[in-house]
MDTraj code that builds the backbone (N, CA, C; nanometers):
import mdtraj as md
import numpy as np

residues = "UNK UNK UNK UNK UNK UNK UNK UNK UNK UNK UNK UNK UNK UNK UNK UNK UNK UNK UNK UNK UNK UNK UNK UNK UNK UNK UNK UNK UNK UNK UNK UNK UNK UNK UNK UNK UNK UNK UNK UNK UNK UNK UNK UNK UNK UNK UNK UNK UNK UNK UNK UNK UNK UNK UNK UNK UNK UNK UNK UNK UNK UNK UNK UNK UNK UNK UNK UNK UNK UNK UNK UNK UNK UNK UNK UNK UNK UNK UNK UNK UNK UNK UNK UNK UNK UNK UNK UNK UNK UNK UNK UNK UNK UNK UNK UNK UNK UNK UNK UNK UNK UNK UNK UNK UNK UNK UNK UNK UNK UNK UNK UNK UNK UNK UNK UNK UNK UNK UNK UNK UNK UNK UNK UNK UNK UNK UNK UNK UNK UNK UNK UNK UNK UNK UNK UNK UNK UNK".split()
xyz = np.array([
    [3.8373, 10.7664, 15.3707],
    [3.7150, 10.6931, 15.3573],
    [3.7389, 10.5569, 15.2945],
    [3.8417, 10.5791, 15.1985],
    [3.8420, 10.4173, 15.1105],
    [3.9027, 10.3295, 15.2567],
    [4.0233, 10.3740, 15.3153],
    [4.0913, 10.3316, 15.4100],
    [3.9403, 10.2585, 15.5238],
    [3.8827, 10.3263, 15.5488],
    [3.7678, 10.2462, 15.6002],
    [3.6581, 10.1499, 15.5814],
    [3.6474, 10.1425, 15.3862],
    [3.5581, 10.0436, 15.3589],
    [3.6703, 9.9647, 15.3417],
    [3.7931, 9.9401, 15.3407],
    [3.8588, 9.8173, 15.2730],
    [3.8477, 9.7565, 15.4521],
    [3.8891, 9.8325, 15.5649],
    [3.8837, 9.7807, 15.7075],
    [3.7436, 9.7027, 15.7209],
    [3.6639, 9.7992, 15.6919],
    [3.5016, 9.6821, 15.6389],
    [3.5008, 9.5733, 15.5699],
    [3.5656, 9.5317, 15.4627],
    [3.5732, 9.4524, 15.3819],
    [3.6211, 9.3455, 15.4304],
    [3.7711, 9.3899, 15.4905],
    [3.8461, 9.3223, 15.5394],
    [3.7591, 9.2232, 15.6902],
    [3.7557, 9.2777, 15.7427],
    [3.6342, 9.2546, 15.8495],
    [3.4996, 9.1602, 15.8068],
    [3.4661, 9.1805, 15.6825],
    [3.3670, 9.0617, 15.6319],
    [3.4229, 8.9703, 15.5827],
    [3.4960, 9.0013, 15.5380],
    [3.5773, 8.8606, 15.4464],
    [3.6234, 8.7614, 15.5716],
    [3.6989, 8.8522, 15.6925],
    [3.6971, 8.7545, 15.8037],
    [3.6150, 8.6900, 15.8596],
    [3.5087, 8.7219, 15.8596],
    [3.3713, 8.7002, 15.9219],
    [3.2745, 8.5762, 15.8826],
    [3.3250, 8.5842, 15.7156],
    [3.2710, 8.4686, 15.6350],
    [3.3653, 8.3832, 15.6195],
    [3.4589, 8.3984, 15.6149],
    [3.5670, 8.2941, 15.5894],
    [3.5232, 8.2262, 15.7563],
    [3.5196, 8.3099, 15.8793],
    [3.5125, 8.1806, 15.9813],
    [3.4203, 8.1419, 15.9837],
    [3.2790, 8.2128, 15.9370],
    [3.1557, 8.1218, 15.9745],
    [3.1808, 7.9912, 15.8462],
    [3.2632, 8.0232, 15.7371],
    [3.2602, 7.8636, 15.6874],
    [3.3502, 7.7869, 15.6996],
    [3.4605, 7.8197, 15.7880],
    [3.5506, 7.7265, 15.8557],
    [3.4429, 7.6497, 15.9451],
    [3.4100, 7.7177, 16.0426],
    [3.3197, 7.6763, 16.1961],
    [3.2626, 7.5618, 16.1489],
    [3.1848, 7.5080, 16.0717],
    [3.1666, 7.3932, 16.0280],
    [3.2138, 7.3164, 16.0286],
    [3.3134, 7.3192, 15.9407],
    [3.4457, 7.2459, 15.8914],
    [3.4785, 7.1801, 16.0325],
    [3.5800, 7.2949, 16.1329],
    [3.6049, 7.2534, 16.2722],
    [3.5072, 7.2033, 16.3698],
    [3.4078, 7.2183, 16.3197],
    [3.3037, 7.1267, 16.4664],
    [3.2278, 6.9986, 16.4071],
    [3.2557, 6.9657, 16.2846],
    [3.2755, 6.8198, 16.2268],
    [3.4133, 6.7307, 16.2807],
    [3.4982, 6.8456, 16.2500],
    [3.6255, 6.7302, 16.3136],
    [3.6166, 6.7051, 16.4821],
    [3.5834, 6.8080, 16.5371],
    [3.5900, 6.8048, 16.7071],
    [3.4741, 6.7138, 16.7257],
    [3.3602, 6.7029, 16.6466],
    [3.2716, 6.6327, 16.6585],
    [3.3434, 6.4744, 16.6250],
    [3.3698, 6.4116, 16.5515],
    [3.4252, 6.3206, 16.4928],
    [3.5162, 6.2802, 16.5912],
    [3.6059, 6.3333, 16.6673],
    [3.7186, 6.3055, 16.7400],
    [3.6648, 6.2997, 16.8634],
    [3.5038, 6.3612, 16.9184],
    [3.4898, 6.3165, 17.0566],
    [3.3815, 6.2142, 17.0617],
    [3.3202, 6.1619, 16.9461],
    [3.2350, 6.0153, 16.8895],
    [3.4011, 5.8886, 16.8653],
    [3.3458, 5.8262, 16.9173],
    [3.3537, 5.6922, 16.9330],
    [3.3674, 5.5885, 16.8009],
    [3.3914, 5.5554, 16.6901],
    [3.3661, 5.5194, 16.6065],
    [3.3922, 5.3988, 16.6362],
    [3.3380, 5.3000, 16.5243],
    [3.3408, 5.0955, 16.5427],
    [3.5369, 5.0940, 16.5363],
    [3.5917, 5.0991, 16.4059],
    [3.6921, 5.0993, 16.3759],
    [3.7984, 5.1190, 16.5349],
    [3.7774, 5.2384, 16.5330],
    [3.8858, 5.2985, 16.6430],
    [3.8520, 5.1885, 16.7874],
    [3.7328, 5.2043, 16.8221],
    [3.7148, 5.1227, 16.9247],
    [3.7982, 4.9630, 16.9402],
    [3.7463, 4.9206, 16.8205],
    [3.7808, 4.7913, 16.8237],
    [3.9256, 4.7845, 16.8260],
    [4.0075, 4.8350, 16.7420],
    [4.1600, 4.8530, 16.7314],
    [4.2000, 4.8723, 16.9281],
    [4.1577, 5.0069, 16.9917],
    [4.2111, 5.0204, 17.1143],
    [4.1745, 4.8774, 17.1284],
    [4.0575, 4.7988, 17.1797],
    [4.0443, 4.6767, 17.2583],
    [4.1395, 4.5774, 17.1904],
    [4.1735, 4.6029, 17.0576],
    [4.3090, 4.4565, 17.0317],
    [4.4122, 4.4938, 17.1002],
    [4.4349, 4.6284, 17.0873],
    [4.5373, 4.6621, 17.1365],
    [4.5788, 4.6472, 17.2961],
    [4.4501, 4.6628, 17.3100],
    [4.4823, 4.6163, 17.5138],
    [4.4508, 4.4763, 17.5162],
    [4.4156, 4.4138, 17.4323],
    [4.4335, 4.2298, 17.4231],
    [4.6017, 4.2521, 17.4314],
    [4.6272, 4.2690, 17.2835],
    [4.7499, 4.2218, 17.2681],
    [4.8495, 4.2828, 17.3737],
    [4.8374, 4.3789, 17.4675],
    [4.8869, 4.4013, 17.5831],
    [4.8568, 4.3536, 17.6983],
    [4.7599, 4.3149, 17.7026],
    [4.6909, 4.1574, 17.8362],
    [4.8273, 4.0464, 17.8169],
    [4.8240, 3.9644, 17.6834],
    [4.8797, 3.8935, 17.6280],
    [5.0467, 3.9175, 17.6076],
    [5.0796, 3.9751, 17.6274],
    [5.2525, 4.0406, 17.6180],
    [5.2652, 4.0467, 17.7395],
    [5.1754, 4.1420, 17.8348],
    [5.2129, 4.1222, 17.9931],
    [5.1973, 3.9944, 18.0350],
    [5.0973, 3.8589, 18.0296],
    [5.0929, 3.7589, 18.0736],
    [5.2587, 3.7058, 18.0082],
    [5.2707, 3.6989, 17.8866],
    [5.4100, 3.6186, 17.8468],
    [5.5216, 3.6466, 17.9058],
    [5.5283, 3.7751, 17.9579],
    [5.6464, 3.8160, 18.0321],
    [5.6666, 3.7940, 18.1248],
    [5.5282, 3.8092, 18.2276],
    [5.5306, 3.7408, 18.3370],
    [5.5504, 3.6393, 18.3918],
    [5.5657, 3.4950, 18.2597],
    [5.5518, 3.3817, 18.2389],
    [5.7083, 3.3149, 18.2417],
    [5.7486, 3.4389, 18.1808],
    [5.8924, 3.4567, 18.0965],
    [5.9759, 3.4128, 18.2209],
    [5.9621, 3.5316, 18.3071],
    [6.0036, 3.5924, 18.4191],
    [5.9717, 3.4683, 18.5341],
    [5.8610, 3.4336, 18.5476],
    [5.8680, 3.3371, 18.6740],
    [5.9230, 3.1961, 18.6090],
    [5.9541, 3.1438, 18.5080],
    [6.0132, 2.9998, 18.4786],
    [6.2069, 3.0705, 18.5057],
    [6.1913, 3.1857, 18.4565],
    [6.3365, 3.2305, 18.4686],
    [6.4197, 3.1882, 18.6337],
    [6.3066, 3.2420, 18.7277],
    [6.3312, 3.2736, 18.8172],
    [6.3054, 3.1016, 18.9034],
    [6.2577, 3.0128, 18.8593],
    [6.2052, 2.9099, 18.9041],
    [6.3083, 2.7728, 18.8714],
    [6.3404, 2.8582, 18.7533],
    [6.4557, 2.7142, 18.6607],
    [6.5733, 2.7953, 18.6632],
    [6.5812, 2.8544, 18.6772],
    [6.7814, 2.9347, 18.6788],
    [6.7807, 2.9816, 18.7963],
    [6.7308, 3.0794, 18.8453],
    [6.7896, 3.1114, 18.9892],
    [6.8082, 3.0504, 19.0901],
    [6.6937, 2.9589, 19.1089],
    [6.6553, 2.8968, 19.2327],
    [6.7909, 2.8049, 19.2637],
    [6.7899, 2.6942, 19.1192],
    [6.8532, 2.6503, 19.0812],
    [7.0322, 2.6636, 19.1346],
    [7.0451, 2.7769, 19.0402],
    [7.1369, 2.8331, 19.0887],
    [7.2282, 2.8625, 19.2142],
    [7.1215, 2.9272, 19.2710],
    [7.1227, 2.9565, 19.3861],
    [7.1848, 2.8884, 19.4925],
    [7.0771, 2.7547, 19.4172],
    [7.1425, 2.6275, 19.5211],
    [7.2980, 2.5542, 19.4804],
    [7.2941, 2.5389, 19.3559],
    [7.4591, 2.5352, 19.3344],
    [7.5757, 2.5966, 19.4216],
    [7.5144, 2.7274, 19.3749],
    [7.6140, 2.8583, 19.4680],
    [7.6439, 2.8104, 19.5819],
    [7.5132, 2.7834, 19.6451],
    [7.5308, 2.7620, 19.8142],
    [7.6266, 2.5820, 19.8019],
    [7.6059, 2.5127, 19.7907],
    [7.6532, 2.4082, 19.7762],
    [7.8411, 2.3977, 19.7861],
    [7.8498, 2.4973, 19.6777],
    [7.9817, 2.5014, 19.6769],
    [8.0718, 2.5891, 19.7669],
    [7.9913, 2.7060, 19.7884],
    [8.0700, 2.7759, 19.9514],
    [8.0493, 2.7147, 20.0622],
    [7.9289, 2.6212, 20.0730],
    [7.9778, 2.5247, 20.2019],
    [8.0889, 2.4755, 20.1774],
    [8.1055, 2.3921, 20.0785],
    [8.2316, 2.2944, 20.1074],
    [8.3622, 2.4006, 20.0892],
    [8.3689, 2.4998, 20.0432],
    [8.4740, 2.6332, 20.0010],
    [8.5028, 2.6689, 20.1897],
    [8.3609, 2.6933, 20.2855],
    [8.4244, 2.7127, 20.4251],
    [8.4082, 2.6173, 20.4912],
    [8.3535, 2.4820, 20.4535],
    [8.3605, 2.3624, 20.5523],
    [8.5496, 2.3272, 20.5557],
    [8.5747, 2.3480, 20.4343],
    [8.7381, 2.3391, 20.4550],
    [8.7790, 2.4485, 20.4770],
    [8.8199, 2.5175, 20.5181],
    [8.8912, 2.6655, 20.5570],
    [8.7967, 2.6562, 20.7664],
    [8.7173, 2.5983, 20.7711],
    [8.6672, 2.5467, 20.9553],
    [8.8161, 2.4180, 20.9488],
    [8.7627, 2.3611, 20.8567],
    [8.8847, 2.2466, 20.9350],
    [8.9847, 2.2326, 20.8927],
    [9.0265, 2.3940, 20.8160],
    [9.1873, 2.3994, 20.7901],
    [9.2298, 2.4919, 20.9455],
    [9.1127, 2.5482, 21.0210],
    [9.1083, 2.6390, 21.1080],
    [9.1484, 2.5953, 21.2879],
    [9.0019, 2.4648, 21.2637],
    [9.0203, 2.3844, 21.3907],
    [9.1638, 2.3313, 21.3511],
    [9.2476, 2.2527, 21.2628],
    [9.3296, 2.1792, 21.2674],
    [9.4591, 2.3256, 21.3466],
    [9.4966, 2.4218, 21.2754],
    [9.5660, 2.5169, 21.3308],
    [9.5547, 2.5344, 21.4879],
    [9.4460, 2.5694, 21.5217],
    [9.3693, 2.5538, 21.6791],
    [9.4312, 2.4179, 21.7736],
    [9.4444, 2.3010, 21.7048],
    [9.4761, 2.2172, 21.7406],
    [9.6142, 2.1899, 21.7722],
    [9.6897, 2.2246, 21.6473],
    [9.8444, 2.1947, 21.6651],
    [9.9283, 2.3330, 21.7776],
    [9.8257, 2.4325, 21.8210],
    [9.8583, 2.5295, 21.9415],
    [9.8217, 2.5271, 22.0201],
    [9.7802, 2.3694, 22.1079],
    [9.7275, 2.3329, 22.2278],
    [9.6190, 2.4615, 22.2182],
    [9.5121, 2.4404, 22.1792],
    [9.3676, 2.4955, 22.1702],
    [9.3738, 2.6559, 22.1261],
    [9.4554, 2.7309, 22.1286],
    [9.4604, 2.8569, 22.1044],
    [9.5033, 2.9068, 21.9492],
    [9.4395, 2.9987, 21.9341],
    [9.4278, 3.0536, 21.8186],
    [9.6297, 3.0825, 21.7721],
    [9.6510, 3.0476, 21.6422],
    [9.8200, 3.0663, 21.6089],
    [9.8586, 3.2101, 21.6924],
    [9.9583, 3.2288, 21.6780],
    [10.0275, 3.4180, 21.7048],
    [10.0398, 3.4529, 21.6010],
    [9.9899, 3.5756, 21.5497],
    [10.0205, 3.5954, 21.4427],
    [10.0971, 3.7976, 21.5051],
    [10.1147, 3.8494, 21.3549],
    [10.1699, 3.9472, 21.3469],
    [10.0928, 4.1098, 21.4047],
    [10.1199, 4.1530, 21.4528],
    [10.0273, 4.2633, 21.5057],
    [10.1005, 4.3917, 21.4077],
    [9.9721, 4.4400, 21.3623],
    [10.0172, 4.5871, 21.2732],
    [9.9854, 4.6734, 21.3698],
    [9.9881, 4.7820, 21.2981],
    [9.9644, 4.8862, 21.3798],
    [9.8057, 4.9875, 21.3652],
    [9.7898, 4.9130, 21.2077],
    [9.6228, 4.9120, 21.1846],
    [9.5026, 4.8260, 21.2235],
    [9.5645, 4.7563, 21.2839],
    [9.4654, 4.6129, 21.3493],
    [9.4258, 4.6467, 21.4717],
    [9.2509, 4.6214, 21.4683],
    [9.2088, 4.6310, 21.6430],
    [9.2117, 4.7810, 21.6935],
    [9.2265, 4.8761, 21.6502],
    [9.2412, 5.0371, 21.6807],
    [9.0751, 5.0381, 21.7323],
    [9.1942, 5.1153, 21.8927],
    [9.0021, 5.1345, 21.9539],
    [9.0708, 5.2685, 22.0417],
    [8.9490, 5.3068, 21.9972],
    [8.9912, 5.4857, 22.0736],
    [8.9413, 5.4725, 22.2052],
    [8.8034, 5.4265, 22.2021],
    [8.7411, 5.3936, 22.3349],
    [8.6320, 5.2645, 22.3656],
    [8.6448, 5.2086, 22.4576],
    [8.5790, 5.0988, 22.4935],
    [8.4131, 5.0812, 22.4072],
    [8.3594, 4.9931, 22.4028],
    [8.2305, 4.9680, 22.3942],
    [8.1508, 4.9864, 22.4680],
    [8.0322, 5.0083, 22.5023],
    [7.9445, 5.0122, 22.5938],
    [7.9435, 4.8357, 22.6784],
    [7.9373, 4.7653, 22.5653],
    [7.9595, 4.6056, 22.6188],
    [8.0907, 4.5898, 22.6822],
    [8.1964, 4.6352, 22.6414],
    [8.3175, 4.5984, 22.6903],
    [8.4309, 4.6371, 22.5779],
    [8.5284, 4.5256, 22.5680],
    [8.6065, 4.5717, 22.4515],
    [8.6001, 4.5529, 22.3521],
    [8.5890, 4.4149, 22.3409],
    [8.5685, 4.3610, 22.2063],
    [8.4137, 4.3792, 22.1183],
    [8.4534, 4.3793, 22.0430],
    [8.2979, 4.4371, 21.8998],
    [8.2020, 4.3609, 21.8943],
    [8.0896, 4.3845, 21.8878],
    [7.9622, 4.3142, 21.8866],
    [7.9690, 4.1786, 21.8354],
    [8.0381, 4.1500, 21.6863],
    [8.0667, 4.0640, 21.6031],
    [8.1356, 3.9274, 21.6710],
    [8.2207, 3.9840, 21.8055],
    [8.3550, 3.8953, 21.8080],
    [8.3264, 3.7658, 21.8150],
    [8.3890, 3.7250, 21.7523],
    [8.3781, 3.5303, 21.7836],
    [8.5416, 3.4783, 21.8051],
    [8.5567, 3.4603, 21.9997],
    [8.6647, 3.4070, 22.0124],
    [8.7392, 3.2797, 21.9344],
    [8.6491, 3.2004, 21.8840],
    [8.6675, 3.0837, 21.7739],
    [8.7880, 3.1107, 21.6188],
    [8.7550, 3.2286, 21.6218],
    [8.7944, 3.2840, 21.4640],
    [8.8816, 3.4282, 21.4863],
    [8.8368, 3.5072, 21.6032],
    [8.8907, 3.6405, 21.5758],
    [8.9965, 3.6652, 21.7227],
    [9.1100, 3.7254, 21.7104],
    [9.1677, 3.7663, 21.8116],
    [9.1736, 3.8873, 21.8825],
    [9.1605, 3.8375, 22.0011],
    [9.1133, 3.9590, 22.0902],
    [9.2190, 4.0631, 22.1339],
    [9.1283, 4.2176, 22.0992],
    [9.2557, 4.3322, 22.0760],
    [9.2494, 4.3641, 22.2394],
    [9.3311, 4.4306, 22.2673],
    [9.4140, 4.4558, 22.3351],
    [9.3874, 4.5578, 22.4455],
    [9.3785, 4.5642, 22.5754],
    [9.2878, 4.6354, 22.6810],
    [9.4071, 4.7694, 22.6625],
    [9.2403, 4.8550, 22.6661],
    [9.3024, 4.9875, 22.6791],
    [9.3708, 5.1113, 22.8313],
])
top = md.Topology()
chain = top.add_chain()
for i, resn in enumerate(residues, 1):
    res = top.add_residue(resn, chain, resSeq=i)
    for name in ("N", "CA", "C"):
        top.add_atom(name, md.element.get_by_symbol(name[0]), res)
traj = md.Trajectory(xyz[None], top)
């Protein structure tokens, strides 16, 4: 019998202890799904000051890309023209001193390997008789 009023007891004491928690917790859940001035205003600086960080970067990013690359870019190109404008007329001049034909050079045994023709013919889509020498009928 005691074994059953303390299970009673026990059982109220739970009972009151949550009905005066329940308060407690539906002030905070209350509180946390209201809106307050404070909190509000903070998120909206905060997505200012993230408006404002994304514009600077973006800002960052297109002078980057406007004053160095472009820039750049064009340097780059500038200087591999003249890098293959000479290596054409170190090319034509070779062409030249072999009454029009490309030098003779050395044939390996890894060069030009063709198992079977092209649909076009022999030589590779790419070929440019100017520059490349033509492999060898199968």
């Amino acid at each position: 019998m005691s074994l059953t009023r303390s299970a009673f007891a026990l059982t109220a004491r739970a009972r009151s202890s949550a009905a005066t928690a329940a308060p407690a917790l539906r002030s905070v859940a209350q509180r946390r799904a209201i809106a307050s001035a404070p909190v509000g205003e903070e998120f909206v600086n905060e997505r200012k000051h993230a408006a404002d960080h994304a514009g600077k970067s973006a800002d960052l990013w297109r002078k980057i890309s406007l004053y160095v690359c472009i820039p750049g870019a064009a340097v780059i190109g500038v200087y591999i023209y003249g890098i293959e404008a000479e290596h054409i007329h170190h090319r034509d001049h070779e062409i030249h001193e072999n009454g029009g034909e490309l030098p003779e050079r050395v044939m390996y045994d890894y060069n030009n390997i063709r198992k079977r023709s092209f649909p076009w013919g022999q030589q590779s889509l790419f070929f440019n008789p100017k520059a490349n020498y033509p492999s060898e009928e199968m």
